[in-house]
C-alpha positions in Angstrom: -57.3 12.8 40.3 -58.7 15.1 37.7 -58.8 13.6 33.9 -57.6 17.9 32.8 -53.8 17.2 32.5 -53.6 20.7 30.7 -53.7 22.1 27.5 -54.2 19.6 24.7 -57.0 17.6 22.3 -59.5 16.0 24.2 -63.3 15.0 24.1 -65.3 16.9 26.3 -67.2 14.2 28.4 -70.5 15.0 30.4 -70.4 13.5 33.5 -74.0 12.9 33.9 -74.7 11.3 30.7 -71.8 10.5 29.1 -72.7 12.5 26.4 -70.1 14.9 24.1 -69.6 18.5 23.7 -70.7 18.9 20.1 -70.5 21.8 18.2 -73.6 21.2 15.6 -72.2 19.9 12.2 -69.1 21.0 12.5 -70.5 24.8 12.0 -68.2 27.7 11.8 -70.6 30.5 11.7 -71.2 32.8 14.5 -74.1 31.3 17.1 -73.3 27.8 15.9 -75.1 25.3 18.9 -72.8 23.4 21.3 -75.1 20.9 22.4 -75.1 17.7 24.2 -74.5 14.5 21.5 -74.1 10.9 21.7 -70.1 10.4 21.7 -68.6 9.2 18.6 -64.9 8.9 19.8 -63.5 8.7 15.9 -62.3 11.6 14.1 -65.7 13.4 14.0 -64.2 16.9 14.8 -67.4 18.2 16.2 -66.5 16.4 19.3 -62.7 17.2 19.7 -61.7 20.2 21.6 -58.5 22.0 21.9 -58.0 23.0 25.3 -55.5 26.2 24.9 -54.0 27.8 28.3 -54.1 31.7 27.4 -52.6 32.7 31.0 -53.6 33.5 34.4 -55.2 30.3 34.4 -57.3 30.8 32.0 -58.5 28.6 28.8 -60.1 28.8 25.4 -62.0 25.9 24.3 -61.5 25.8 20.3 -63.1 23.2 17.7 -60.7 21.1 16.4 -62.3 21.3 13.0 -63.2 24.5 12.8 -60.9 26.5 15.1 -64.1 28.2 16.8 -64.6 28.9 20.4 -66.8 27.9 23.1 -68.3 31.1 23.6 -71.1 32.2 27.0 -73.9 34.9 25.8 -73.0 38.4 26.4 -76.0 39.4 28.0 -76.1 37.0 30.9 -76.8 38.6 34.6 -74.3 37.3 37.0 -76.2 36.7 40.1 -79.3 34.7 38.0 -80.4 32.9 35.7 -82.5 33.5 32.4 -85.9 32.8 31.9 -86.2 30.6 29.6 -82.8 28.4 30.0 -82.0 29.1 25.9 -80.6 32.3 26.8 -77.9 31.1 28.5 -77.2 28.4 25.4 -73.5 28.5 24.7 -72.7 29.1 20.6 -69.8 28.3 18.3 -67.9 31.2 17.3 -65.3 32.3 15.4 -64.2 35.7 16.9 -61.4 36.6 18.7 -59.8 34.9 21.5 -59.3 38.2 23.4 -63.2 38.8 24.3 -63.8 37.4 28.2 -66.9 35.4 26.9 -64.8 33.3 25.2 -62.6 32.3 27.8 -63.1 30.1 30.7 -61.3 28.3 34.0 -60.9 24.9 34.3 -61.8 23.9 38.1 -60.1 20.1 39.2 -63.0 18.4 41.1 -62.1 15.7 43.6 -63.8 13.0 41.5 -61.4 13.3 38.4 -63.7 15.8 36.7 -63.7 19.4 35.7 -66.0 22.1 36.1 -65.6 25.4 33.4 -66.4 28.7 34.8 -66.7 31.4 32.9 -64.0 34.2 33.2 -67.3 36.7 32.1 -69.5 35.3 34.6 -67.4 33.6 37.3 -70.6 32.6 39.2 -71.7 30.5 35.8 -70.1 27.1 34.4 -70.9 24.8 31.8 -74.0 23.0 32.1 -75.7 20.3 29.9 -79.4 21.9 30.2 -81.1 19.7 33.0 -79.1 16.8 32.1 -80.3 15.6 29.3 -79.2 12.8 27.3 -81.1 13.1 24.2 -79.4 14.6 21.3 -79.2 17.7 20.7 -79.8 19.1 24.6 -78.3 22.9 24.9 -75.0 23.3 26.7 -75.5 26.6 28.8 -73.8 28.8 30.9 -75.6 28.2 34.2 -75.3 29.1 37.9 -73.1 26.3 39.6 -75.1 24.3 41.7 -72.8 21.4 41.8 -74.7 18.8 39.5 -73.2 15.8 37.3 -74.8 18.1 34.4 -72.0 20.9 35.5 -69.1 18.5 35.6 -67.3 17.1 32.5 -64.3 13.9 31.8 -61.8 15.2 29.5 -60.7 12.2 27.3 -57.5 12.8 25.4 -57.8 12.7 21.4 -54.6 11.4 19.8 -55.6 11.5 16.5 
């Protein structure tokens, strides 16, 4: 059963490493880093998401704190992969919720996680950059090959 029981506040959850989506310092500037972070599950809003359904099954992925989205690079080939793996980083940002790179599909896996593919690259999903677990590590938009890095746990937030 997937942890995704549909639009709401949650804490994005990397299935690899237990680590939290975490948009660096609560930014709300343009190219602000998502990043891999130890999870705090308080009220640190860099690591609670609202997970808004925007129709035909698609999603934006906003900061709680600072309303920004989760948003894929716009310059991203869809049948590779950059060299090097920054290019694909995903950023904070504040624009509107209109532009494809900011939206993204939430995919039910049989294990109770989620995968997000990108609506601008449907070949890409979210992945915590070789799975790391140190602080910091670059959330990109990476071909899906399946790995615990690509795969998240949505805890719900009821703060």
């Amino acid at each position: 059963m997937s942890t995704y029981k549909g639009p709401g506040t949650y804490y994005i959850i990397n299935a690899a490493t237990q680590t939290a989506l975490d948009l660096y310092l609560g930014g709300s500037a343009a190219g602000t880093a998502i990043s891999g972070w130890e999870a705090s599950f308080d009220s640190n809003t860099h690591q609670i998401w609202l997970i808004a359904d925007v129709g035909r099954g698609q999603v934006l992925i906003l900061n709680q704190g600072t309303g920004t989205f989760v948003t894929s690079p716009q310059d991203l080939q869809p049948t590779s992969n950059p060299t090097p793996a920054t290019l694909a980083s995903v950023k904070g940002d504040p624009g509107t919720p209109s532009e494809l790179y900011r939206r993204w599909i939430v995919q039910p896996q049989s294990d109770g996680n989620v995968a997000f593919s990108s609506v601008a690259y449907p070949t890409k999903v979210l992945d915590l950059d070789n799975g790391g677990k140190a602080n910091g590590t670059p959330v990109l938009a990476w071909g899906d090959h399946q790995g615990s890095n690509q795969r998240w746990q949505l805890v719900p937030y009821f703060g």
